[in-house]
C-alpha positions, 0 to 999 in steps of 0.5 A: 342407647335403646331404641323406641319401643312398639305399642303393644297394646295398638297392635294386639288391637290391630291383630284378629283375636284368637278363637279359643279351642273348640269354638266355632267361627262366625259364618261357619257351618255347624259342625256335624255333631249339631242335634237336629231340630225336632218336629212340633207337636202338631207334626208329630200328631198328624203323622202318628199314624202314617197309614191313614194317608191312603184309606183317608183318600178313598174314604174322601172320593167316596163321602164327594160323590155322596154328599153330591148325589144327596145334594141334587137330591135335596134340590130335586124335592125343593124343585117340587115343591116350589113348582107344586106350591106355584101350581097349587096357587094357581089352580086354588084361585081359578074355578069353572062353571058349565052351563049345559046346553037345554033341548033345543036350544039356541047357541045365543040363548045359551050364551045369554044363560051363560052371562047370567051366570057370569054376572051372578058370579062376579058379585059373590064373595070371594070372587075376583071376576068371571066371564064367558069363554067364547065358542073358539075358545071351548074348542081351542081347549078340547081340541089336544084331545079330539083334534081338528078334525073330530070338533064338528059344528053341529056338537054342542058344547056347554057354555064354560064362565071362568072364575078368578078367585081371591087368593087371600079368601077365595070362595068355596065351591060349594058357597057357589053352588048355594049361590047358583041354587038360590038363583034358580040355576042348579044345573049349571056345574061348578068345578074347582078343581079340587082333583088337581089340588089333591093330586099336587098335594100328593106329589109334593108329599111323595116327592119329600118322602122319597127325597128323605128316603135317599137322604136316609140310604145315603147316611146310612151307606156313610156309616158302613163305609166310616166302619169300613175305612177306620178298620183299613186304617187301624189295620194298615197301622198295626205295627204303630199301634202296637208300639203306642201300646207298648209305651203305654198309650191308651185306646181312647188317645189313639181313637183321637188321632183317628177321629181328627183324621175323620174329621178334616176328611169329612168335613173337605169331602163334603163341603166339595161335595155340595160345592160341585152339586151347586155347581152343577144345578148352577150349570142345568140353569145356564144351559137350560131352558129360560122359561123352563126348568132353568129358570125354576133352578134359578129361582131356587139357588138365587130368587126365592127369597125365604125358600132360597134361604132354606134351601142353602140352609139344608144344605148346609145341614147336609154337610154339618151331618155328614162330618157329625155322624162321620166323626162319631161313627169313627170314635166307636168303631175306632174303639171297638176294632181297637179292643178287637185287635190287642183284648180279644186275644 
């Protein structure tokens, strides 16, 4: 008599299944005959050329701090020009008229003359109001030059009438003038100030033209030093570059890889460049003077309305310029010193 027989097919269920030759366990580690996993694309583009690490880091320093000097620059022309065009709109709308004094006469006289010619002033055109200046005012403004001691009693002095002038439409000196003549008083001076509005004019117009200028010097340094940086970086590259020829790479896909390195270099340079001058323009206006230059700087950087708007709008330009002429300084020096390198001989 045969005993029970024992489930097969329970126990082949029950036991592990047999790997089968050659092939790997769960959870272990691959065997050394895995080939490893290749780098992508864009790895491979940015360390095509190894040797442009080192130049692109001189390169970056060097675009900072002229991107910063030719922002402070731009800063310093906007300064000027915010505080001649302020200058220039106070000094348009204000004149001065002098009444000289006659033989002989009175001090009372003469500011009766004066009052005469303040009132035939203040209904012309173009005029806000006019007024006398008393006697210690006139000598309150001639005293920075003579001093105290040098303003004696007995000098006469014209009698000064100032005049506040429209800003929309101010009156002209020489309408004036004609008034004044017509009234019988010709020889009371008018005085507009047209010196001083000439001489503002002009410092406005200097300081623009030497805020260009410094603009113009600092890209054409960039250009020498783009020239100057892609050579260094073509060179230090030599032995890659003569492989890339050897497969067949043209000069025009290896001045890509150069421009792409010019590019971001640039464009990170000069953007930290114009960060570090707001920086510091934002620094001179904290430390300075409320009143003074640290109150124009603000103005400039926040509360000038329209003129704040062109200011950062410049410098933005400065930046955008900077990578566009960086960039196409690269792409024709990369192509001339490569045909240098593997046609010239």
């Amino acid at each position: 008599m045969s005993g029970p027989q024992p489930d097969i097919d329970a126990a082949t269920a029950a036991s592990p299944a047999t790997p089968a030759p050659g092939t790997p366990r769960q959870g272990a580690a691959p065997q050394q005959g895995t080939a490893p996993q290749l780098p992508d694309a864009a790895h491979l583009r940015r360390n095509l050329l190894p040797g442009m690490h080192a130049p692109m880091r001189t390169f970056m320093v060097a675009v900072v701090v002229m991107v910063y000097l030719a922002t402070l620059a731009a800063a310093a022309v906007m300064l000027v020009r915010l505080a001649t065009a302020e200058w220039t709109a106070g000094v348009v709308s204000e004149a001065t008229a002098q009444v000289l004094p006659r033989n002989d006469e009175a001090p009372e006289q003469l500011q009766a003359r004066a009052r005469k010619v303040a009132d035939l002033l203040a209904g012309l055109p173009g005029v806000r109001g006019a007024w006398v200046l008393s006697e210690e005012e006139n000598r309150a403004l001639l005293r920075p030059w003579l001093g105290r001691t040098g303003l004696s009693l007995d000098l006469p002095l014209p009698a000064l009438v100032a005049i506040k002038l429209q800003r929309d439409k101010p009156a002209s000196a020489e309408a004036l003038r004609r008034a004044l003549q017509q009234a019988g008083m010709a020889d009371v001076e008018v005085d507009a100030h047209g010196r001083w509005i000439r001489e503002l004019s002009d410092l406005s117009r200097m300081a623009l033209w030497l805020g260009m200028a410094v603009l113009a010097l600092l890209l054409a340094a960039l250009v020498v030093l783009v020239v100057h940086a892609a050579r260094a970086a073509l060179q230090a590259n030599r032995s890659t570059l003569e492989v890339l020829h050897l497969i067949g790479a043209q000069d025009r896909f290896i001045a890509r890889q150069v421009e792409r390195h010019f590019l971001r270099a640039a464009f990170l340079a000069a953007l930290g460049g114009a960060l570090a001058a707001l920086a510091t323009l934002l620094l001179l206006a904290l430390l300075g003077p409320s009143s003074g230059i640290g109150q124009s700087i603000l103005n400039l950087l926040f509360l000038a309305g329209r003129d704040t708007v062109q200011a950062y709008v410049f410098w933005l330009l400065i930046v955008v310029m900077t990578t566009l002429v960086s960039l196409t300084t690269a792409r024709v020096s990369a192509m001339r010193i490569l045909g240098e390198m593997f046609r010239a001989g």
